[in-house]
C-alpha positions as CSV (number, residue, x, y, z in Angstrom):
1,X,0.0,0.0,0.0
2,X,1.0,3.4,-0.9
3,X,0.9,5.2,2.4
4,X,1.8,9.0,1.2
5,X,-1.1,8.1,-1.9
6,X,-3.5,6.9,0.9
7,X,-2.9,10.3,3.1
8,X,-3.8,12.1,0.4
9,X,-6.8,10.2,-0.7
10,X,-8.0,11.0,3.2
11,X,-7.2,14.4,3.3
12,X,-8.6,14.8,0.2
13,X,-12.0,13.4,1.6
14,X,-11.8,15.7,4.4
15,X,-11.4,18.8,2.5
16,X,-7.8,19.1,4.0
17,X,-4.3,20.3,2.6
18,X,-1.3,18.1,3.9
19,X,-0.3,21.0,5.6
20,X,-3.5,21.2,7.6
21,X,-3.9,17.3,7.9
22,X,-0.3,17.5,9.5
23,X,-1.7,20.2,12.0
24,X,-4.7,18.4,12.9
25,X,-2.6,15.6,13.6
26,X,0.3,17.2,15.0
27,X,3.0,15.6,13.1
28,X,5.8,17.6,11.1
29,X,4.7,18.2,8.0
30,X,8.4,17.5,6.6
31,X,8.0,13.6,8.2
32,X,5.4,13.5,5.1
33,X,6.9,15.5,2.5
34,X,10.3,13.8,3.5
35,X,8.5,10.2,2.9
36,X,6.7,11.5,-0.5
37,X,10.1,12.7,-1.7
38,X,11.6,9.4,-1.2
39,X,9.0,7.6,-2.5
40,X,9.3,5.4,1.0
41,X,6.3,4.9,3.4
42,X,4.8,6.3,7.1
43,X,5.8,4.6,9.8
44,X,3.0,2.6,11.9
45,X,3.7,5.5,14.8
46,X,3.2,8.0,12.0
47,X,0.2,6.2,10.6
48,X,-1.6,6.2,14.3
49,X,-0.5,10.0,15.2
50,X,-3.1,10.4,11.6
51,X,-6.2,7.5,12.7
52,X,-5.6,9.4,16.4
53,X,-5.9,13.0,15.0
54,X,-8.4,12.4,12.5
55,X,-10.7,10.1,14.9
56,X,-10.9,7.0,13.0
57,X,-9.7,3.8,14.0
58,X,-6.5,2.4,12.1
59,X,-8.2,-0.5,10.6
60,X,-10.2,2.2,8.4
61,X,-6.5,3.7,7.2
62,X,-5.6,0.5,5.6
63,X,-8.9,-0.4,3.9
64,X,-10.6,0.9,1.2
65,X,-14.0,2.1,2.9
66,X,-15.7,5.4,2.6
67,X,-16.8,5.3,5.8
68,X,-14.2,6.8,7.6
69,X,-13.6,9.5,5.0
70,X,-16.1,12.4,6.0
């Protein structure tokens, strides 16, 4: 799974910019652009600083469900 693609997607849903998904969730915003730029993926910790800030559990992040999304 493309974890920088699936941020997106999610923020994307949620009418946010990176930037603000990053503030929501209070993680540098460099740990993503750092990540896209090297075409590498989040970390889990990363991953459940997003589910956390976002409310939604971390099960959602790695499924393909609308549900979560709004």
């Amino acid at each position: 799974m493309d974890t920088i693609a699936r941020v997106q997607d999610i923020a994307d849903a949620r009418g946010l910019t990176m930037f603000q998904l990053t503030q929501v969730c209070s993680i540098p915003y460099s740990t993503i652009k750092k990540a896209a730029d090297r075409n590498s993926h989040l970390s889990v910790d990363t991953i459940e600083k997003i589910c956390i800030g976002l409310n939604m559990p971390m099960s959602a992040f790695f499924e393909n469900s609308e549900r979560y999304r709004t």
